[in-house]
N, CA, C and O atoms as a GROMACS GRO file, in nm:
protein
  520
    1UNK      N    1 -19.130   3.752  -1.761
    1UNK     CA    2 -19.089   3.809  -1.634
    1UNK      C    3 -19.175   3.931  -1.605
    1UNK      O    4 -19.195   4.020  -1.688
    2UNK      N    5 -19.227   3.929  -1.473
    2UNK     CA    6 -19.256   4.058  -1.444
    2UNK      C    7 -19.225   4.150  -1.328
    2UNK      O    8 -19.224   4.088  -1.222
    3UNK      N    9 -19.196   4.298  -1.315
    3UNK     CA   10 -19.136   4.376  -1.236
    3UNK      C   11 -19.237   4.370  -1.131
    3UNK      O   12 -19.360   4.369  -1.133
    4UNK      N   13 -19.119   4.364  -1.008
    4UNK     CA   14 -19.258   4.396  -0.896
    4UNK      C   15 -19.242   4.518  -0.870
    4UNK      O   16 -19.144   4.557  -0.934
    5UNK      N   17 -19.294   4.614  -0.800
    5UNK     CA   18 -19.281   4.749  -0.763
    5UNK      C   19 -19.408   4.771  -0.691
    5UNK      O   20 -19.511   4.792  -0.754
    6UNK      N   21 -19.407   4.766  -0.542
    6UNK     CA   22 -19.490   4.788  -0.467
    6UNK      C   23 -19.584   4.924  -0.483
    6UNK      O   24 -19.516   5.016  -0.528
    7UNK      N   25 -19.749   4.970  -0.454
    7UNK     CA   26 -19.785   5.046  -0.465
    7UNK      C   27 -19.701   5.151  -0.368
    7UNK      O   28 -19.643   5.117  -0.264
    8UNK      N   29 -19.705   5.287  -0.422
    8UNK     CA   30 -19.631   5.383  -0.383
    8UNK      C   31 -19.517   5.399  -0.356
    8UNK      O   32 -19.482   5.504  -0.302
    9UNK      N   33 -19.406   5.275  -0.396
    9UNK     CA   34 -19.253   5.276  -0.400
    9UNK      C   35 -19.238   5.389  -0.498
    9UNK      O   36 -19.340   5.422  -0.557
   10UNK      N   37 -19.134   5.448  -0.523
   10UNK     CA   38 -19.061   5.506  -0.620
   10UNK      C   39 -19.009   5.407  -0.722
   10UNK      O   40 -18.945   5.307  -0.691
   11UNK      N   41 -19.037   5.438  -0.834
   11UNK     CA   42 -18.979   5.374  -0.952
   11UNK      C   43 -18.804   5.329  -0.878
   11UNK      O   44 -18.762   5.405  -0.790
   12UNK      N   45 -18.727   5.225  -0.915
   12UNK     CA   46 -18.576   5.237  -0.896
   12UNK      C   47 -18.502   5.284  -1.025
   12UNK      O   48 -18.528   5.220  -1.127
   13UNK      N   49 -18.446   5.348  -1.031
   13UNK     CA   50 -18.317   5.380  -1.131
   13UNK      C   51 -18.212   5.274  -1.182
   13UNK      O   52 -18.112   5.243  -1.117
   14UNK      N   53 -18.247   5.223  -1.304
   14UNK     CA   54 -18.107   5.125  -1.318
   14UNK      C   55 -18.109   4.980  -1.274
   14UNK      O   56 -18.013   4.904  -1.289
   15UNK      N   57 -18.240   4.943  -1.212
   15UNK     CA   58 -18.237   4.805  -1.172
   15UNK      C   59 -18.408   4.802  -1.110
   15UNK      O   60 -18.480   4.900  -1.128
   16UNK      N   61 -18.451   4.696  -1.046
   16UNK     CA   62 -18.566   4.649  -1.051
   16UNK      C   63 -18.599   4.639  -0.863
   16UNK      O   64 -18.488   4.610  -0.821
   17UNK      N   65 -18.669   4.646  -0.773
   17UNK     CA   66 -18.652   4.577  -0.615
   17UNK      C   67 -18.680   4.467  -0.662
   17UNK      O   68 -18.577   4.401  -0.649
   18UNK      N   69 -18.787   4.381  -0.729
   18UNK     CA   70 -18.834   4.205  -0.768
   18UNK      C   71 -18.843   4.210  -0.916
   18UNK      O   72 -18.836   4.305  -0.993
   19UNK      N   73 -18.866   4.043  -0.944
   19UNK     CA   74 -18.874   3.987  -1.044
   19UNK      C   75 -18.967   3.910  -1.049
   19UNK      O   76 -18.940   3.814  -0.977
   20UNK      N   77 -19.079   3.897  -1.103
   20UNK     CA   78 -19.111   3.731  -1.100
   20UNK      C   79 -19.089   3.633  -1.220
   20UNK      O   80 -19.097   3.654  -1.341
   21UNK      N   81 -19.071   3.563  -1.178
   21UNK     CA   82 -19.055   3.473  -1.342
   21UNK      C   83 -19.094   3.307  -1.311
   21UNK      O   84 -19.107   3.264  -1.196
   22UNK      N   85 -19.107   3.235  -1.419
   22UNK     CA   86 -19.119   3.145  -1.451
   22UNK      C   87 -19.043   3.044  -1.547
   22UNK      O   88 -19.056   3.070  -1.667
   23UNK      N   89 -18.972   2.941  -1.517
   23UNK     CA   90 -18.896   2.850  -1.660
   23UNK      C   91 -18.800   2.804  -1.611
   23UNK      O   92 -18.802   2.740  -1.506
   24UNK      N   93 -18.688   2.832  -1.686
   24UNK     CA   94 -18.584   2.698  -1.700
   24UNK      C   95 -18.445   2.825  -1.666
   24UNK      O   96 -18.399   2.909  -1.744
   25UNK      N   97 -18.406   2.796  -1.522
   25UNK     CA   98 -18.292   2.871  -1.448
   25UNK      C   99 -18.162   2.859  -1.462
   25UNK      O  100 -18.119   2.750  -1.427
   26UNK      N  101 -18.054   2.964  -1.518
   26UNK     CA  102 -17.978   2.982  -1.554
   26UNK      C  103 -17.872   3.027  -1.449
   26UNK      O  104 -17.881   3.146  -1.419
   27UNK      N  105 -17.772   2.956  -1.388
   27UNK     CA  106 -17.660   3.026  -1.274
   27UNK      C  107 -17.576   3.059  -1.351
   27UNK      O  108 -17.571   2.988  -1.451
   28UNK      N  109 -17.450   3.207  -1.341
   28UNK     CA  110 -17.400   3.213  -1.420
   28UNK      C  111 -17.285   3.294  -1.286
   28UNK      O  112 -17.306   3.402  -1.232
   29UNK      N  113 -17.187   3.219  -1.265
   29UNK     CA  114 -17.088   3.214  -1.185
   29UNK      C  115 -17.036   3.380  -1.192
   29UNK      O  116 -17.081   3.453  -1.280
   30UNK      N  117 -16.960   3.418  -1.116
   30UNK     CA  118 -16.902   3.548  -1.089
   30UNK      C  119 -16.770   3.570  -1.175
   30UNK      O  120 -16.660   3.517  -1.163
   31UNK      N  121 -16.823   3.678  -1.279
   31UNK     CA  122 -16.762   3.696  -1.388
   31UNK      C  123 -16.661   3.809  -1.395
   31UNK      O  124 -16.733   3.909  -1.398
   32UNK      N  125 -16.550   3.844  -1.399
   32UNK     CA  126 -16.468   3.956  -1.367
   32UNK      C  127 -16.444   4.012  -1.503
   32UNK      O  128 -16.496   3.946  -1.593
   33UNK      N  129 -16.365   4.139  -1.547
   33UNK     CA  130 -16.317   4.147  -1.601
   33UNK      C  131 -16.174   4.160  -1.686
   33UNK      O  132 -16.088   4.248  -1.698
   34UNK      N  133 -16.190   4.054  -1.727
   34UNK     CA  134 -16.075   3.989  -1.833
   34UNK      C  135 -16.123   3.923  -1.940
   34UNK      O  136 -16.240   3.940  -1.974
   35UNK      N  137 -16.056   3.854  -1.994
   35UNK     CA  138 -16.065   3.876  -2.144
   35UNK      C  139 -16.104   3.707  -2.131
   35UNK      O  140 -16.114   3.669  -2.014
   36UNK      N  141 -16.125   3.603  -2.234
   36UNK     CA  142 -16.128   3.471  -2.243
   36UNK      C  143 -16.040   3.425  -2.192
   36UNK      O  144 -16.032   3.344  -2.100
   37UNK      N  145 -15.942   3.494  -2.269
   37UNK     CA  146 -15.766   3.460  -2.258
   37UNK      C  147 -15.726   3.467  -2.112
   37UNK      O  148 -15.611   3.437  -2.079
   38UNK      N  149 -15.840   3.515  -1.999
   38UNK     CA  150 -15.768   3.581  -1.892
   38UNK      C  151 -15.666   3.662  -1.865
   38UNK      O  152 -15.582   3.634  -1.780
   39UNK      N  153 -15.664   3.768  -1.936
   39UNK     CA  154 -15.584   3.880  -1.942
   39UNK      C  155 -15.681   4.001  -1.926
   39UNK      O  156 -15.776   4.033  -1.998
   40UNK      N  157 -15.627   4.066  -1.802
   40UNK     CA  158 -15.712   4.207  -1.784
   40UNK      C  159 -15.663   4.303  -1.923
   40UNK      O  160 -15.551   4.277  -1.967
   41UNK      N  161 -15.718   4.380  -1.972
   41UNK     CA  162 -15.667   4.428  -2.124
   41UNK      C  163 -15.735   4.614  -2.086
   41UNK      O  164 -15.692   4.725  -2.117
   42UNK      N  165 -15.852   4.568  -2.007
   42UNK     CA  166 -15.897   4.696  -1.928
   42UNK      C  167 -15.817   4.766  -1.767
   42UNK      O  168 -15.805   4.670  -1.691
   43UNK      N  169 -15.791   4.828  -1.735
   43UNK     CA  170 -15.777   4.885  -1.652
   43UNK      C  171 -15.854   4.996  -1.511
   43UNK      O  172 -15.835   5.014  -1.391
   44UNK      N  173 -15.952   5.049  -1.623
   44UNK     CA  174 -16.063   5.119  -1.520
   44UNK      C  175 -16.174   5.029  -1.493
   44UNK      O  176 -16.193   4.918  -1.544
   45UNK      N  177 -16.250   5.093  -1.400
   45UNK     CA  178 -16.383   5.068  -1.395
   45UNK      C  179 -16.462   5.023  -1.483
   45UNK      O  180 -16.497   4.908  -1.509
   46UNK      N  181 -16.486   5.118  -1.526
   46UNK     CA  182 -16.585   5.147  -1.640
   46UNK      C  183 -16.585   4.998  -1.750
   46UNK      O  184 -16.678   4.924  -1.782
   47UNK      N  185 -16.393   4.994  -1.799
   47UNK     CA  186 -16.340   4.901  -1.912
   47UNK      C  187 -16.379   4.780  -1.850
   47UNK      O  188 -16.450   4.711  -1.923
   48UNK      N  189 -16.349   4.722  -1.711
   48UNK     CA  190 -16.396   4.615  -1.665
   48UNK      C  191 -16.548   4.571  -1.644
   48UNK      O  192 -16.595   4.462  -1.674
   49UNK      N  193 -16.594   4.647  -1.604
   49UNK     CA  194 -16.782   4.635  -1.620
   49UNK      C  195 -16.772   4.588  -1.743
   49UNK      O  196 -16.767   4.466  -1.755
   50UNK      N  197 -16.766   4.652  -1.834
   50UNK     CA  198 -16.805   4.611  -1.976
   50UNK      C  199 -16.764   4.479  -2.014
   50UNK      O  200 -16.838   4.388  -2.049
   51UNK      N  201 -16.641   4.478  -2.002
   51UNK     CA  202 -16.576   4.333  -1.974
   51UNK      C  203 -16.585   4.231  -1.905
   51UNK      O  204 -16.525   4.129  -1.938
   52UNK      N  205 -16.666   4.235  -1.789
   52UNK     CA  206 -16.728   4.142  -1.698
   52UNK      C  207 -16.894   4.105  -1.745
   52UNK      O  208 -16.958   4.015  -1.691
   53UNK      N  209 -16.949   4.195  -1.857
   53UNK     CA  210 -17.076   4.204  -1.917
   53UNK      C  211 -17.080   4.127  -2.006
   53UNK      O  212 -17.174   4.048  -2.024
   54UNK      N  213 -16.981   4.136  -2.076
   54UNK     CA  214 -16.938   4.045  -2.203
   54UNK      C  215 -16.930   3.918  -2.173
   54UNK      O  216 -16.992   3.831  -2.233
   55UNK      N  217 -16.861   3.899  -2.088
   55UNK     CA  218 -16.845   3.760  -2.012
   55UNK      C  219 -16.972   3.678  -1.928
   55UNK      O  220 -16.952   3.565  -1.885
   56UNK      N  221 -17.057   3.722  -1.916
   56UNK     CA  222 -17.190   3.702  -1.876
   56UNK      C  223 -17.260   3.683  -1.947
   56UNK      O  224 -17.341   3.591  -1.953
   57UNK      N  225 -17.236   3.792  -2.035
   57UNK     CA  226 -17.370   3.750  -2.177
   57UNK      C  227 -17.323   3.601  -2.260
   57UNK      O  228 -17.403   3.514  -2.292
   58UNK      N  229 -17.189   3.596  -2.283
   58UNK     CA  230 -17.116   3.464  -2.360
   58UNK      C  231 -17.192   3.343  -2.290
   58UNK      O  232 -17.256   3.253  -2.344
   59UNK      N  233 -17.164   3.370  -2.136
   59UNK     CA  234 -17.200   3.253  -2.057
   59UNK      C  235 -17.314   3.212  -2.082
   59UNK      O  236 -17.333   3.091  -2.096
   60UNK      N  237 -17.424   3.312  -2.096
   60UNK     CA  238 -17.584   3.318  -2.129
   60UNK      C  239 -17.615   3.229  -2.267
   60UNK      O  240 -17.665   3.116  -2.263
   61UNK      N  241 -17.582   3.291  -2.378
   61UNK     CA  242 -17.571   3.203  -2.487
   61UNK      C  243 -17.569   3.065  -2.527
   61UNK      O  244 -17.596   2.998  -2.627
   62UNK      N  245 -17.522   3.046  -2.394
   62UNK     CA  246 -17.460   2.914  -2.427
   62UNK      C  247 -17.595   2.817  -2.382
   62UNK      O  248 -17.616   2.702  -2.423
   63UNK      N  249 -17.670   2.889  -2.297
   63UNK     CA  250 -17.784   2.870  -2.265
   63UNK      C  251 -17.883   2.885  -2.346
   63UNK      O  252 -17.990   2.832  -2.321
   64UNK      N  253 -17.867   2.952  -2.445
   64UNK     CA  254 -17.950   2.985  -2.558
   64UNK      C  255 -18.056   3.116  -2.508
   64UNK      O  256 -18.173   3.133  -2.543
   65UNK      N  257 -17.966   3.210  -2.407
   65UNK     CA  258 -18.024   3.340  -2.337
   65UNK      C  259 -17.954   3.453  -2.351
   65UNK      O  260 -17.832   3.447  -2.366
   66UNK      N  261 -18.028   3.585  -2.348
   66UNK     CA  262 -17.969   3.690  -2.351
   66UNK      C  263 -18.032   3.763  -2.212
   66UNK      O  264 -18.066   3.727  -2.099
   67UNK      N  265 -18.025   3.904  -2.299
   67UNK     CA  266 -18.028   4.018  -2.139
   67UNK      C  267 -18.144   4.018  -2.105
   67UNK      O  268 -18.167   4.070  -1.996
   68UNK      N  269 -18.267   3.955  -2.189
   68UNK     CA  270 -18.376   4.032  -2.172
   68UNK      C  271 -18.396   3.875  -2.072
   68UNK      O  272 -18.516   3.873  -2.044
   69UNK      N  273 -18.338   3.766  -2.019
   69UNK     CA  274 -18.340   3.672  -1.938
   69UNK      C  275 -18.285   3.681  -1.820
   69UNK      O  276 -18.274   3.580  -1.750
   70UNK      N  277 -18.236   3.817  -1.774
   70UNK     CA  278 -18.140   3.835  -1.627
   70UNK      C  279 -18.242   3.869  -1.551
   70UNK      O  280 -18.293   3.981  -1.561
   71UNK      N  281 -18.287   3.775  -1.461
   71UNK     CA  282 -18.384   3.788  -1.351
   71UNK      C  283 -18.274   3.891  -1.227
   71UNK      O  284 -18.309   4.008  -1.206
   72UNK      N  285 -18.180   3.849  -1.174
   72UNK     CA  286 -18.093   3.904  -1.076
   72UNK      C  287 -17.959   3.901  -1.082
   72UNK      O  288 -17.906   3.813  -1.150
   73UNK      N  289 -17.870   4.008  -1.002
   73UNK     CA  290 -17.772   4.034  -1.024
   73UNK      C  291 -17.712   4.068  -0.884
   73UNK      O  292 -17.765   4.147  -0.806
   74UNK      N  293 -17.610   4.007  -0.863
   74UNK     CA  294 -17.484   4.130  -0.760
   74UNK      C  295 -17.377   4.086  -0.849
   74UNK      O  296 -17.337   3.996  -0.922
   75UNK      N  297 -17.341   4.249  -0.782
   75UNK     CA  298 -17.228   4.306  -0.789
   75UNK      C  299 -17.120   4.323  -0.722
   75UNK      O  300 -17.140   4.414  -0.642
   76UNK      N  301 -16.975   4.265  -0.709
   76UNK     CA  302 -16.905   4.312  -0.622
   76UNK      C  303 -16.783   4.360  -0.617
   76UNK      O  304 -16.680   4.294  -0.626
   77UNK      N  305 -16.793   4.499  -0.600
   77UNK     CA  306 -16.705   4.584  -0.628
   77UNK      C  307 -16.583   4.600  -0.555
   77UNK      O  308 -16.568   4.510  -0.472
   78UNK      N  309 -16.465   4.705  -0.559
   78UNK     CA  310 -16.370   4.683  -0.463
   78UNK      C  311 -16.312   4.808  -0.404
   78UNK      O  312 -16.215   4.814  -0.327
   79UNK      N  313 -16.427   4.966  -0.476
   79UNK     CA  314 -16.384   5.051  -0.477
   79UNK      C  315 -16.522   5.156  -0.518
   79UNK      O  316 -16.532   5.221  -0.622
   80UNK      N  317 -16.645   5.151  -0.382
   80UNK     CA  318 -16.747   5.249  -0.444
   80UNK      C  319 -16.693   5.369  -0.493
   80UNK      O  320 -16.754   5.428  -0.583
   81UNK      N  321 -16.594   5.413  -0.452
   81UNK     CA  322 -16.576   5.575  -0.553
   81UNK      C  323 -16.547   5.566  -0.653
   81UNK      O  324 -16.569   5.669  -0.716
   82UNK      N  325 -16.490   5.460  -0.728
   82UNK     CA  326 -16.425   5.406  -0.844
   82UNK      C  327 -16.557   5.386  -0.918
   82UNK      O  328 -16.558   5.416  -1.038
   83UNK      N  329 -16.682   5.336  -0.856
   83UNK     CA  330 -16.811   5.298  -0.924
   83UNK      C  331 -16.853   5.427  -0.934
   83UNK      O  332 -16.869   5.485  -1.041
   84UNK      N  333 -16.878   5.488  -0.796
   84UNK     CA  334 -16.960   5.617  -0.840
   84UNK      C  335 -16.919   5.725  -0.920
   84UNK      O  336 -16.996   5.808  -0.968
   85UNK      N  337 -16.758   5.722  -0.938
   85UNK     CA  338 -16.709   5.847  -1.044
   85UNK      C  339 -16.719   5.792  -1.218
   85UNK      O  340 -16.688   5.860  -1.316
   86UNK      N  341 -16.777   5.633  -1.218
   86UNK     CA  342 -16.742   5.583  -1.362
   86UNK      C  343 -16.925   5.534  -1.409
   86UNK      O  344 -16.961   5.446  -1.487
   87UNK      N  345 -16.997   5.616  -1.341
   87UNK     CA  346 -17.160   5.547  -1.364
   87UNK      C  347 -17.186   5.626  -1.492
   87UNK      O  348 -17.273   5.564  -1.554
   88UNK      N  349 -17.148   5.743  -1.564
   88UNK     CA  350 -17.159   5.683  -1.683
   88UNK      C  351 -17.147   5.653  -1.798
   88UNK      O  352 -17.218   5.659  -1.898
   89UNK      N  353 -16.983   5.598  -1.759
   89UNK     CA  354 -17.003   5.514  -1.850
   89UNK      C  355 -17.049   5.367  -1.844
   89UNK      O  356 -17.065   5.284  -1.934
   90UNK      N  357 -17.065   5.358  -1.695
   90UNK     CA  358 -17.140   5.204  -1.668
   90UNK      C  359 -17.246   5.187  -1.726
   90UNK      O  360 -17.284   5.086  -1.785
   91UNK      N  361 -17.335   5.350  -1.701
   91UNK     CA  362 -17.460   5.303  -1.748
   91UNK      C  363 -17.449   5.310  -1.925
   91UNK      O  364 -17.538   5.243  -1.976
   92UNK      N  365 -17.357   5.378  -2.030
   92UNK     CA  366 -17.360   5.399  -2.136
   92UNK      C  367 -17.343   5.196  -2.158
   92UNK      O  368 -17.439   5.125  -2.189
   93UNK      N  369 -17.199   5.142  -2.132
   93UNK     CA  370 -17.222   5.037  -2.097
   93UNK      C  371 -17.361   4.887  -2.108
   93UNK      O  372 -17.388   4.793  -2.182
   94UNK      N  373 -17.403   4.939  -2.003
   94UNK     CA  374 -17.510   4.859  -1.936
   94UNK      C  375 -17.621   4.889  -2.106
   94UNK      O  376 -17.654   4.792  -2.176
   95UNK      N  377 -17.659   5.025  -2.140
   95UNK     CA  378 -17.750   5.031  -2.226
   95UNK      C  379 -17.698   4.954  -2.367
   95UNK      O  380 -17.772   4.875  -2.426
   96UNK      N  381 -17.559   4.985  -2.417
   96UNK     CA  382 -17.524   4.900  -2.472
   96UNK      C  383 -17.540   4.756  -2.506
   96UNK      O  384 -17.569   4.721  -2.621
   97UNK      N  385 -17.525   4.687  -2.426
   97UNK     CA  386 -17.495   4.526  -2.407
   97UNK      C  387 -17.663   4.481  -2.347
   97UNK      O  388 -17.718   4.384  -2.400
   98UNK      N  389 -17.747   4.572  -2.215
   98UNK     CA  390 -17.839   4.461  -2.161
   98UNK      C  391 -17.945   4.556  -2.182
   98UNK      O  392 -18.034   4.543  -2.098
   99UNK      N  393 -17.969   4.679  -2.296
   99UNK     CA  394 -18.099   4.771  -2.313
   99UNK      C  395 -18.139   4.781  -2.211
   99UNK      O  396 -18.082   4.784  -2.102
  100UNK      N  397 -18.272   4.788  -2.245
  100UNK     CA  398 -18.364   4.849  -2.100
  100UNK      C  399 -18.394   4.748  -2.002
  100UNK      O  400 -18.486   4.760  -1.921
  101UNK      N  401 -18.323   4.655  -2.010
  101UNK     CA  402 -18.375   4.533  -1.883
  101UNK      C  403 -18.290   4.565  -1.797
  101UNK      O  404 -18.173   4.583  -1.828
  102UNK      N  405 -18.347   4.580  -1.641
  102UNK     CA  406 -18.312   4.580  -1.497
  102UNK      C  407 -18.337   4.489  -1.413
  102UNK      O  408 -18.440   4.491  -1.345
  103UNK      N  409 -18.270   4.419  -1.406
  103UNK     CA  410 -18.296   4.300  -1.291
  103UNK      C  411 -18.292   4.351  -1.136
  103UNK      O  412 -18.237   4.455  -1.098
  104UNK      N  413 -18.365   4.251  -1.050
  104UNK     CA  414 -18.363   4.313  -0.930
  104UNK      C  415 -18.176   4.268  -0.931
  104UNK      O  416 -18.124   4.169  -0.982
  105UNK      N  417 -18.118   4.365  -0.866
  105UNK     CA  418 -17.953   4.377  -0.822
  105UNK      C  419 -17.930   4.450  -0.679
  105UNK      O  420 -18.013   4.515  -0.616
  106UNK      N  421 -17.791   4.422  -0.644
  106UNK     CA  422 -17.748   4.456  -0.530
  106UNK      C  423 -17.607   4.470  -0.612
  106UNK      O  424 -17.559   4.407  -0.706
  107UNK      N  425 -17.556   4.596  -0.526
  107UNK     CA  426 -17.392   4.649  -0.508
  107UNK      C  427 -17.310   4.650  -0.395
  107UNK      O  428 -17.310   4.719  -0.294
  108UNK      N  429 -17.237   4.552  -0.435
  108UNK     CA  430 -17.192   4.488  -0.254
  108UNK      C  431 -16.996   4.576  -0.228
  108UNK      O  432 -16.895   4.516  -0.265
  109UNK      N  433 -16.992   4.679  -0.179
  109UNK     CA  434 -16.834   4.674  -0.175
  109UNK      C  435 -16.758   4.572  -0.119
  109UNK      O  436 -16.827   4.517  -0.033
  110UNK      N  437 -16.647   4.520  -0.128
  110UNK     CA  438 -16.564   4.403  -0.077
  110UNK      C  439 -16.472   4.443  -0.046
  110UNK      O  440 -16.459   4.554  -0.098
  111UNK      N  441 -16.365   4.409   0.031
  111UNK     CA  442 -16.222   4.422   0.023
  111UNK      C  443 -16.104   4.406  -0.110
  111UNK      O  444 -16.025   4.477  -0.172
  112UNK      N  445 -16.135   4.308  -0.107
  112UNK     CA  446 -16.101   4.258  -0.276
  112UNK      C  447 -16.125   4.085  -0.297
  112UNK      O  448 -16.164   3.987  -0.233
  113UNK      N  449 -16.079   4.117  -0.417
  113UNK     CA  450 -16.167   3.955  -0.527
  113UNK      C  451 -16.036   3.922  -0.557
  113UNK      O  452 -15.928   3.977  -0.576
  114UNK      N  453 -16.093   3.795  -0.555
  114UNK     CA  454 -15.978   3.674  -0.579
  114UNK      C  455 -15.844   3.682  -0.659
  114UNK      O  456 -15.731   3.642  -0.632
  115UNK      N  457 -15.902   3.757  -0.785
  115UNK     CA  458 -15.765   3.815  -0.889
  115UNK      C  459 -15.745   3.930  -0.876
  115UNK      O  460 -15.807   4.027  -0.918
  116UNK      N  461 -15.606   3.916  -0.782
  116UNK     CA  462 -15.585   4.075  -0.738
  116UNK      C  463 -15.547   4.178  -0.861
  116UNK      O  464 -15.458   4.262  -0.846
  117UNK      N  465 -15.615   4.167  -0.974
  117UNK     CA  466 -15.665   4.307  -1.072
  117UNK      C  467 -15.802   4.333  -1.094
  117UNK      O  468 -15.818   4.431  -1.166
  118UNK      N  469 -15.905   4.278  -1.056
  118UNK     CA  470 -16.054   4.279  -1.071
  118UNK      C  471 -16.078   4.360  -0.969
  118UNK      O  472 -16.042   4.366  -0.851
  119UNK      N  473 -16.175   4.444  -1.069
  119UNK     CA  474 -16.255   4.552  -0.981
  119UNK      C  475 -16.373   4.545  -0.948
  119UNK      O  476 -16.431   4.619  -0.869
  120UNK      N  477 -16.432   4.424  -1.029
  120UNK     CA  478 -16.568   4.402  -1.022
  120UNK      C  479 -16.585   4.264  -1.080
  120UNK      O  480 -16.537   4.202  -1.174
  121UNK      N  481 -16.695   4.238  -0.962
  121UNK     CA  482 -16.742   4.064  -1.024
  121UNK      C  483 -16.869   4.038  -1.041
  121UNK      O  484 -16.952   4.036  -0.950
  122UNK      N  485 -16.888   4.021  -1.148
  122UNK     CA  486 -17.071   3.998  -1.126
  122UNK      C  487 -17.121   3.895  -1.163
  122UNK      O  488 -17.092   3.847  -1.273
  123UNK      N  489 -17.249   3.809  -1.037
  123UNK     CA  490 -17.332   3.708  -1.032
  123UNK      C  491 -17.384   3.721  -1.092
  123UNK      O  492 -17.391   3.838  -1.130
  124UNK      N  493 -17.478   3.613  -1.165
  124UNK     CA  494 -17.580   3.649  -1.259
  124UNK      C  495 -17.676   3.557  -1.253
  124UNK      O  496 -17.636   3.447  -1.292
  125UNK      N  497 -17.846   3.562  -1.201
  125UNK     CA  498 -17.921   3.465  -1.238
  125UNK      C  499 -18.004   3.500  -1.358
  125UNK      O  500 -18.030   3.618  -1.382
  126UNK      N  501 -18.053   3.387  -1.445
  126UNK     CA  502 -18.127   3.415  -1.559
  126UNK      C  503 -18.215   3.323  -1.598
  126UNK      O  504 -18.167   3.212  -1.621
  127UNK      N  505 -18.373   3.343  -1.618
  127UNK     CA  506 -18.476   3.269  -1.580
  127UNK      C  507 -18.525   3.244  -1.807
  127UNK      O  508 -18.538   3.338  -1.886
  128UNK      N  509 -18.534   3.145  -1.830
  128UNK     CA  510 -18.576   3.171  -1.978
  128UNK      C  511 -18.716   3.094  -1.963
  128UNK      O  512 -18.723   2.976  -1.929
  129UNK      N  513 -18.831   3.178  -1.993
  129UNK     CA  514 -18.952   3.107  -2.005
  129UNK      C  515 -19.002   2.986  -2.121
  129UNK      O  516 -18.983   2.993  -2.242
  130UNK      N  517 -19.068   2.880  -2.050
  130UNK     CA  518 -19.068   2.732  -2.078
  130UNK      C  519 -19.138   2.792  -2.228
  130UNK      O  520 -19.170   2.712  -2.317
   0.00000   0.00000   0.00000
């Protein structure tokens, strides 16, 4: 994979504007946080990111992929102040589980998501080279 970053953009913080890649494409459905069991066990922000991360990466695996394979991402949240007062531990989080890989992403606020306890759902595409 490689980052695009136009001449004279500013570096982005935390995520990528492009990707390019090449191989064998991975969809990985909108993942909330709860547990296997489907039981929210988290309550904040922060606990659900992590928990919606976990659940993404499992999905990945199964593919025989990890983080360093997340071409793109949204996000969809239900409460930007809830995101912006918990970034970081999102980002402690994020370094945790997906290191230094940034996919190009978007942060979409919503009204709310389907399981009225999810605070966050995240799409996931993931590209593994042939």
């Amino acid at each position: 994979m490689r980052t695009l970053l136009p001449p004279g953009w500013p570096r982005p913080k935390g995520y990528s504007n492009g990707i390019e890649a090449e191989g064998r494409i991975v969809f990985v459905a909108g993942q909330i946080g709860w547990t296997a069991e489907e039981k929210f066990e988290a309550t904040t922000f922060a606990g659900q990111f992590a928990q919606a991360l976990d659940n993404t990466l499992a999905v990945l695996r199964e593919a025989n992929a990890g983080p360093e394979n997340v071409a793109r991402m949204t996000w969809y949240i239900t409460d930007k102040r809830a995101y912006l007062a918990a970034l970081a531990e999102v980002g402690a989080a994020w370094r945790e589980r997906m290191g230094r890989n940034y996919p190009a992403m978007a942060v979409v606020e919503v009204k709310a998501l389907i399981e009225d306890q999810a605070l966050i759902e995240i799409e996931t595409t993931a590209i593994i080279p042939r």
